[in-house]
C-alpha positions as CSV (number, residue, x, y, z in Angstrom):
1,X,-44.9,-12.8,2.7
2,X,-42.6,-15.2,0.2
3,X,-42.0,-18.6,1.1
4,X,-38.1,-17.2,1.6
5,X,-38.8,-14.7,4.5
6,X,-36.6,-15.0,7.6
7,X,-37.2,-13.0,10.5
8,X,-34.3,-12.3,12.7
9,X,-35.7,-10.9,16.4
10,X,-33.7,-9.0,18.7
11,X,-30.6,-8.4,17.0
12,X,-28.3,-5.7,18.3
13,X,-26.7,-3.3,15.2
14,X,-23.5,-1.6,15.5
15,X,-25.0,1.9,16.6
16,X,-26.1,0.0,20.0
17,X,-30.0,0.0,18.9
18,X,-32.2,-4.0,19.1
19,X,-34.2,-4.1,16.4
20,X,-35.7,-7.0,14.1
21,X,-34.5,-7.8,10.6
22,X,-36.7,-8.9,7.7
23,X,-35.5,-10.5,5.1
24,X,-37.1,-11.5,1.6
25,X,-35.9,-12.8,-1.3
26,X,-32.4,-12.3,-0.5
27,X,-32.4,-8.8,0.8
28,X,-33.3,-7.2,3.4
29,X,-36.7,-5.8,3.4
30,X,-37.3,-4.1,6.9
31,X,-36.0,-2.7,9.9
32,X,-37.8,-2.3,13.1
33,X,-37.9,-1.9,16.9
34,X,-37.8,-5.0,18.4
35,X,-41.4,-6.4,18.1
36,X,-42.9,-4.9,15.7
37,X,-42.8,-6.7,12.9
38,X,-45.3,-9.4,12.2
39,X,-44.2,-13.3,12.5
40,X,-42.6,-14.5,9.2
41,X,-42.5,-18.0,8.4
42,X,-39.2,-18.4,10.0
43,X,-37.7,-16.8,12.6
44,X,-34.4,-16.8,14.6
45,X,-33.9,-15.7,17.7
46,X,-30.5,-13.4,17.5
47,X,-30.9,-11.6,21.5
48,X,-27.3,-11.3,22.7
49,X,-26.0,-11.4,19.0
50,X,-24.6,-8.0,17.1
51,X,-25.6,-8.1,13.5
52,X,-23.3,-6.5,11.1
53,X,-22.7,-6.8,7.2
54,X,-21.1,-10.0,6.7
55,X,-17.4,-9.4,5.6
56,X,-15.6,-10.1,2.4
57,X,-11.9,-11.2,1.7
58,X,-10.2,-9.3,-0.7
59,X,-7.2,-10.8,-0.8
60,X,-6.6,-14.9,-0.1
61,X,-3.9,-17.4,-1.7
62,X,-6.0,-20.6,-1.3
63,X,-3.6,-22.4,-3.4
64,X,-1.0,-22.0,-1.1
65,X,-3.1,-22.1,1.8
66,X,-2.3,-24.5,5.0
67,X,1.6,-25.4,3.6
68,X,3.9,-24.3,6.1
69,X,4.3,-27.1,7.4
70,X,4.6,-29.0,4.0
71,X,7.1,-26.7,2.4
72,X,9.3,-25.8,5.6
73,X,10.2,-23.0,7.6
74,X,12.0,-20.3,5.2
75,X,14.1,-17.7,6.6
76,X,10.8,-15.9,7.0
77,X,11.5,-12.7,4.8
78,X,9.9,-11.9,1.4
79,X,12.4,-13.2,-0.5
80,X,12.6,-16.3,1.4
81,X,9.3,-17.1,1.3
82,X,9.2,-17.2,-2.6
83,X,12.0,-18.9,-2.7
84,X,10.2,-21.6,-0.3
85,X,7.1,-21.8,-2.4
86,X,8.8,-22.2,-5.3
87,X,10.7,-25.5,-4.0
88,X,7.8,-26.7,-3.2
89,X,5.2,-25.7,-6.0
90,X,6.6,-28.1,-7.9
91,X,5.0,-31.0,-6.4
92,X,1.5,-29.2,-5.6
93,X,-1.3,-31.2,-7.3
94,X,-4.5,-29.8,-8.7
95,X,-6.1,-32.4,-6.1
96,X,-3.9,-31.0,-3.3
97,X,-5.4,-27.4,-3.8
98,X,-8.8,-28.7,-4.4
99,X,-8.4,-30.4,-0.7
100,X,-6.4,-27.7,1.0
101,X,-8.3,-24.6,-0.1
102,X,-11.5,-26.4,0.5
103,X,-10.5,-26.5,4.2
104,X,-9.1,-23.0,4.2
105,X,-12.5,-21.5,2.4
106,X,-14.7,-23.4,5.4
107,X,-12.7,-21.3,7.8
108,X,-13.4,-18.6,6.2
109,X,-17.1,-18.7,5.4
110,X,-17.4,-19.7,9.4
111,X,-15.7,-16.4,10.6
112,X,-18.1,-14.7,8.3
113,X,-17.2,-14.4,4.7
114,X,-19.4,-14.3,2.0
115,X,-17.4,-13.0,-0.4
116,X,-13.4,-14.0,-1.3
117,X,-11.2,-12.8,-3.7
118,X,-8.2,-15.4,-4.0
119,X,-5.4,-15.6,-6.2
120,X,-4.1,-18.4,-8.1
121,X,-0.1,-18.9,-9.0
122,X,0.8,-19.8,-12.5
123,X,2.8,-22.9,-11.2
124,X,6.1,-24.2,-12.6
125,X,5.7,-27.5,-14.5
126,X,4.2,-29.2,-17.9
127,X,0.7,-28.1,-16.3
128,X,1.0,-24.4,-14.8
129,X,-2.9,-23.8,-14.4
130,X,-3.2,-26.8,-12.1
131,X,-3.7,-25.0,-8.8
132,X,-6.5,-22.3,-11.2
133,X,-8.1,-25.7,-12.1
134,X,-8.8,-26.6,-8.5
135,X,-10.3,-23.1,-7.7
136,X,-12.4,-23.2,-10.5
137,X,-14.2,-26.8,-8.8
138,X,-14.2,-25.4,-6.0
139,X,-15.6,-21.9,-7.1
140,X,-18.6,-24.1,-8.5
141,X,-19.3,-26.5,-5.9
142,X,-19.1,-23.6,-3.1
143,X,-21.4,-21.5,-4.7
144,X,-24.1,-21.1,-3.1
145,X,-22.4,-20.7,0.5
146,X,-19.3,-18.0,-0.9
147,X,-18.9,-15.8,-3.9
148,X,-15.5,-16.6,-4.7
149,X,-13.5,-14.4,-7.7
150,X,-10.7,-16.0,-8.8
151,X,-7.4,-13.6,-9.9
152,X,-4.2,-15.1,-11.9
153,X,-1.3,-14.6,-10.5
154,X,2.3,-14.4,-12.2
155,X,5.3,-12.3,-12.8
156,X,6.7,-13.0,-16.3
157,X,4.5,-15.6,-17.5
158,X,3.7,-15.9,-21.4
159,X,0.6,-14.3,-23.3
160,X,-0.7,-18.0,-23.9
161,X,-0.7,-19.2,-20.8
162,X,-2.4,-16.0,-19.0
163,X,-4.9,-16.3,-21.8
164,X,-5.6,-19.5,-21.8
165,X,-6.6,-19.2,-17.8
166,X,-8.9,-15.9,-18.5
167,X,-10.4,-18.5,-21.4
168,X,-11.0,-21.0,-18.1
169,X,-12.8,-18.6,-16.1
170,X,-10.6,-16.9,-13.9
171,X,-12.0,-13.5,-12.7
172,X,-9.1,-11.0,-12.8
173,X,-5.6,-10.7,-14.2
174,X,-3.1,-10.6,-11.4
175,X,0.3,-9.7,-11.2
176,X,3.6,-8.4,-9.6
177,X,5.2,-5.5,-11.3
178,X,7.9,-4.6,-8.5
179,X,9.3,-7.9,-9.4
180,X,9.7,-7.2,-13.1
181,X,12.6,-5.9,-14.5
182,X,10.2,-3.3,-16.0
183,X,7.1,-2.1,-13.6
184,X,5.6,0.3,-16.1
185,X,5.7,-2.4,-19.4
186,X,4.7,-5.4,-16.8
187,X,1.4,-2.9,-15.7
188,X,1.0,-1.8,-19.3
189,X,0.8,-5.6,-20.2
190,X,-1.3,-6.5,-17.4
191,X,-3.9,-3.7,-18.7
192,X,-3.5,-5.2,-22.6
193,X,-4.4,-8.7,-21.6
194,X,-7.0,-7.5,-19.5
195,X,-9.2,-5.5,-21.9
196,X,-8.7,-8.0,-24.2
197,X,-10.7,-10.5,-22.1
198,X,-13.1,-7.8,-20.8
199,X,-11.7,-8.4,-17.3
200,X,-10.3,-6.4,-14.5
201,X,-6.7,-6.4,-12.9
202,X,-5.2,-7.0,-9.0
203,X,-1.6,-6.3,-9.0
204,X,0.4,-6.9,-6.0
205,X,1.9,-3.6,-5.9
206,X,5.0,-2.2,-4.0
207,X,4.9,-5.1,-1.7
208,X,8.4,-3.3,-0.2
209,X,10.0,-0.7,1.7
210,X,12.5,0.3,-1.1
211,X,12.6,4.2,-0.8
212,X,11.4,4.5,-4.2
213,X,7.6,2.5,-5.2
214,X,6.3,3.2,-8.1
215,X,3.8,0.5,-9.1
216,X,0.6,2.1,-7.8
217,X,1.7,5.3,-8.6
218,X,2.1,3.6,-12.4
219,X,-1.4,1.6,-12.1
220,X,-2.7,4.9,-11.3
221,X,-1.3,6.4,-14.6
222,X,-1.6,3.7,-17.0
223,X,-5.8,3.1,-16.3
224,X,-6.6,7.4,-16.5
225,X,-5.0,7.4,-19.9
226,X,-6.4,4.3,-21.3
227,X,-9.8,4.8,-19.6
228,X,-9.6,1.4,-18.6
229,X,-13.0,0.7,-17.6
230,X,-12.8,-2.9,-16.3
231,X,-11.6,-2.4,-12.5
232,X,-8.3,-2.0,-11.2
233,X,-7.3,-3.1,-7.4
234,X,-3.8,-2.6,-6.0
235,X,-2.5,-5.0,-2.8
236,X,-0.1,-4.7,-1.0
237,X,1.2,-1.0,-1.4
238,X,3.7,-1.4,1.6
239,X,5.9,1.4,0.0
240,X,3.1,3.8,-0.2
241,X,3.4,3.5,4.0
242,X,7.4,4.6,4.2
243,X,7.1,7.8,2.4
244,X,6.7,11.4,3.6
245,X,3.0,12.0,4.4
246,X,2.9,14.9,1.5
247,X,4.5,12.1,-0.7
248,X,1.9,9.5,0.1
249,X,-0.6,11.3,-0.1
250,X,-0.7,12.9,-3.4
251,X,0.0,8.8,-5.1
252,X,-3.1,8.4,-2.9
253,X,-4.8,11.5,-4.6
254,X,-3.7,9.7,-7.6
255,X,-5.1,6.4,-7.0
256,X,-8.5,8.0,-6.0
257,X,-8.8,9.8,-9.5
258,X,-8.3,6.3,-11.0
259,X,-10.7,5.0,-9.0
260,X,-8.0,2.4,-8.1
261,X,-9.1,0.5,-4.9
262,X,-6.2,-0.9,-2.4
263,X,-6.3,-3.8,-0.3
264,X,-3.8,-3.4,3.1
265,X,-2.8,-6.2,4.5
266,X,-1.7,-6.0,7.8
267,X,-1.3,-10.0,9.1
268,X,1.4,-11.0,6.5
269,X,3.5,-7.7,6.0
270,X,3.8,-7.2,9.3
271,X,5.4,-10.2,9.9
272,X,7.7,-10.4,6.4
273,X,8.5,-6.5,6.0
274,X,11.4,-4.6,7.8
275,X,13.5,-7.6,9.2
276,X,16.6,-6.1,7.6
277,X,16.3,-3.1,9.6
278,X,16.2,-4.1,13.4
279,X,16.8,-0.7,14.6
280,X,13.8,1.7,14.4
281,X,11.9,-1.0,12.2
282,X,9.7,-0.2,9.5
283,X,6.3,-1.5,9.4
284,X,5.1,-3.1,6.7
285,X,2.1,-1.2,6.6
286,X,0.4,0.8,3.7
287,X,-0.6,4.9,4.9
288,X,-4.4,3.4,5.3
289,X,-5.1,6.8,6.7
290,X,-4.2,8.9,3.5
291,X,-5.6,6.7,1.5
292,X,-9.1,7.6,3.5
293,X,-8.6,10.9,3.6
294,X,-8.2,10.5,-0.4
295,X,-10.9,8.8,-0.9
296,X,-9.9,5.6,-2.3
297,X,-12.0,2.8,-1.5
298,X,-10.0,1.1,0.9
299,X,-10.2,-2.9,1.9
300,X,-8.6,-5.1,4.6
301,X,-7.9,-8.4,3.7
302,X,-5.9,-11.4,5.4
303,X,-3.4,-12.7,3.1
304,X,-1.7,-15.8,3.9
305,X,-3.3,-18.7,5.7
306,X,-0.8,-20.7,7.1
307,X,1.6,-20.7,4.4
308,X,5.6,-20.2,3.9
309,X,4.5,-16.6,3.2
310,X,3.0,-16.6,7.0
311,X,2.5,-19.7,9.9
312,X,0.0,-17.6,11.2
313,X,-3.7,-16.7,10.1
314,X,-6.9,-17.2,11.6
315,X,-8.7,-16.7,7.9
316,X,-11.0,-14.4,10.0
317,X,-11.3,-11.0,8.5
318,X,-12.1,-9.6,12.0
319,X,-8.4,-10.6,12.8
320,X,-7.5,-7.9,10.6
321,X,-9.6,-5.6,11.5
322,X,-8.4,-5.4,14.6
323,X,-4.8,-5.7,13.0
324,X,-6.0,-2.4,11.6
325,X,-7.0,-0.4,14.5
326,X,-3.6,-1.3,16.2
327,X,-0.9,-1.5,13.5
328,X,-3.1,1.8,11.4
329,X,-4.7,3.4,13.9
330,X,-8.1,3.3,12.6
331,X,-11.2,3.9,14.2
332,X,-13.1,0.8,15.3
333,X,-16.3,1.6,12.5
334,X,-13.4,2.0,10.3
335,X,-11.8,-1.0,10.7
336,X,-15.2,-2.9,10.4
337,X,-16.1,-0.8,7.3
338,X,-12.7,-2.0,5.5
339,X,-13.4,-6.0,6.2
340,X,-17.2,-5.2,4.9
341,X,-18.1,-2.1,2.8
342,X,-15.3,-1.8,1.8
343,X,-13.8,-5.2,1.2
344,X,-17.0,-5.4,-1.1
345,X,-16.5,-2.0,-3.1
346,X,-13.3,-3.0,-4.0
347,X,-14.6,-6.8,-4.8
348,X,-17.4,-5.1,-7.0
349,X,-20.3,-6.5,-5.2
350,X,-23.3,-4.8,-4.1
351,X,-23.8,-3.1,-0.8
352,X,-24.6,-5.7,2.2
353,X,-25.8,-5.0,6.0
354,X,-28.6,-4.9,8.1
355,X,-30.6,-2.5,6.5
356,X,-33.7,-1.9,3.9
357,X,-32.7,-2.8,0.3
358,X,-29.5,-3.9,1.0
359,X,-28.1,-7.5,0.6
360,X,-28.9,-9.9,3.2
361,X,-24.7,-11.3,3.8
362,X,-24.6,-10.9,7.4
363,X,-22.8,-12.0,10.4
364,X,-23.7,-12.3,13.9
365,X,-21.5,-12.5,16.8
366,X,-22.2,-13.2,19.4
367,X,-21.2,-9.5,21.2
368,X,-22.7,-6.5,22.5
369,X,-20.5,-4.1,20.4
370,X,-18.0,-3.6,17.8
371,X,-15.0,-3.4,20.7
372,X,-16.5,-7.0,21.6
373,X,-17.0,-8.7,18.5
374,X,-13.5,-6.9,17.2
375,X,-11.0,-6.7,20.1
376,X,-12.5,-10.1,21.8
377,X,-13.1,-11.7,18.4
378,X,-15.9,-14.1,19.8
379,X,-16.4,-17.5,18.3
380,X,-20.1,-17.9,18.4
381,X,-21.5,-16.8,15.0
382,X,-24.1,-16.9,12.6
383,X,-23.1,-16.2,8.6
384,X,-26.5,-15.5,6.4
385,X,-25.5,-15.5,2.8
386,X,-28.4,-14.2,0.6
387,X,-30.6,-14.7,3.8
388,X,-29.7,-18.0,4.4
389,X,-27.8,-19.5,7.1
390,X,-24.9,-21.4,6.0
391,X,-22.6,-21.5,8.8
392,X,-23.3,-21.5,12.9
393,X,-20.5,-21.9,15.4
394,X,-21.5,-22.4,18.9
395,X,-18.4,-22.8,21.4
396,X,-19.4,-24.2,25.5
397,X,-16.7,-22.6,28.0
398,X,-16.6,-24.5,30.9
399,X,-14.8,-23.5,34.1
400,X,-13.4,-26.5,35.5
């Protein structure tokens, strides 16, 4: 047995079954009934705790996180909350970021992420790739607690500048093409910058209830006839979620056939989407279930922490799972799957969860089932990046 084996007794797994983990080297290397599996050199006690795969966030802002208060109340639409971010981007520091998403990451990793995907603006000013800088430190010195990829985010910025941050490091090219007077060229140039740095693309996609969205449908299109081979994720796709079901679900059959992933996200577009229509409201809501049923690989993610785009957000991707078994009507093991599996098939990563050969990111909670650790969304937990512990929350509840 290595020097970097962790025993974890008496855990509880999604199905309902106690059984002891063994981890080594950074995966996990057995799965037994409780007791029988010899002492390793350390052990943790996890009775009372359900183990699942630890979750991923596919879809942060980190730069803007924790500024609502900072840039003011907007009128608390889409529209108003660029327009509110924009007023105030101007005096964000690279500093400011560093210190702000720095707080927001922590949150994270102590709900139970291991993996984050966050994008970064291209920010007005003499320095746009301030708030990018920032993420890059912080990408380094958080390391070995979070896997963070890093995706630049713009509308109509120039060639030189989007370069120059793929030539920094960032991870993905980002964009917006329902906010381009063109979707189809502003995807088509996404995809040429892109290749040309080897890297893959995250477009915010349809994030509207316009009768008409096209970007996905456009992503979809644009990376079957160039083969583009580097990964392709759409957010957003709130339009996909208005249409007729026949509608929606052939751009899903699309997507799937571009192996496309999508990342819903419930928190934020719930609360901007469909505030111009007060009578039988719209949700802001992409058709989660035909995009199952299409097989595209399908991810959860939070979205705004505390920002003008949303003064709510726990940063706790169990918050949206449960956002999605309300709002999408998904199954519980569902839900759960989109904040883990497949959070981390769209991310890239390699399979994680309590089982032989996989990766040992985990999360306990203390729960005795998914309904617990979901719908109560218990404090008390364990996170286990490559096997190791990096963040423990213990609450005491005291009845006074």
């Amino acid at each position: 047995m290595t020097a970097t084996a962790l025993l974890l007794r008496g855990a509880r797994l999604s199905e309902g079954q106690v059984r002891d983990v063994l981890i080594e080297d950074g995966r996990v290397s057995a799965v037994a009934r409780a007791g029988q599996l010899p002492s390793a050199g350390e052990e943790m006690d996890l009775s009372g705790f359900l183990l699942l795969a630890a979750p991923a966030e596919p879809h942060a802002h980190l730069d803007k996180a924790l500024t609502w208060d900072l840039a003011g109340a907007p009128p608390c639409d889409l529209p108003g909350a660029v327009a509110a971010w924009h007023g105030y981007a101007e005096q964000v520091t690279e500093e400011g970021v560093l210190v702000r998403a720095g707080h927001a990451l922590d949150e994270l990793v102590a709900n139970g992420a291991t993996a984050v995907r966050t994008h970064a603006d291209v920010l007005p000013g003499p320095d746009p790739l301030r708030g990018l800088r920032a993420l890059l430190r912080l990408r380094a010195e958080l390391s070995e607690r979070v896997a963070l990829q890093i995706a630049v985010l713009h509308v109509e910025a120039p060639d030189e500048v989007l370069n120059q941050a793929l030539e920094l490091g960032a991870d993905l090219l980002g964009g917006c093409p329902h906010l381009s007077d063109d979707p189809q060229a502003a995807v088509a140039r996404a995809l040429t910058i892109a290749e040309r740095h080897g890297v893959g693309v995250d477009l915010h996609a349809d994030e509207h209830l316009r009768p008409d969205p096209k970007d996905l449908l456009l992503l979809a299109q644009e990376v079957r006839d160039r083969g583009f081979a580097h990964g392709a994720t759409a957010s957003h796709c709130v339009g996909l979620g208005g249409l007729d079901p026949a509608e929606a679900a052939r751009i899903a059959k699309e997507a799937a056939a571009s192996r496309i992933g999508v990342v819903a996200l419930p928190l934020t577009n719930l609360y901007l989407q469909g505030r111009d229509t007060p009578a039988r409201t719209p949700r802001g809501l992409t058709a989660v279930r035909a995009l199952l049923d299409a097989g595209v690989p399908l991810a959860g993610g939070g979205d705004n922490i505390r920002d003008p785009f949303n003064p709510v957000g726990r940063a706790d991707p169990l918050e949206t799972a449960g956002l999605l078994v309300t709002a999408g009507h998904l199954t519980l093991r569902e839900a759960v799957h989109a904040v883990t599996a497949g959070a981390r098939t769209v991310l890239g990563l390699p399979a994680a969860g309590p089982y032989e050969g996989a990766i040992a990111d985990l999360l306990a909670v203390r729960a005795d089932s998914l309904s617990g650790a979901v719908g109560a969304s218990y404090p008390d937990r364990i996170v286990f990046k490559g096997g190791r512990a990096v963040s423990c929350t213990t609450v005491i509840r005291e009845a006074l």
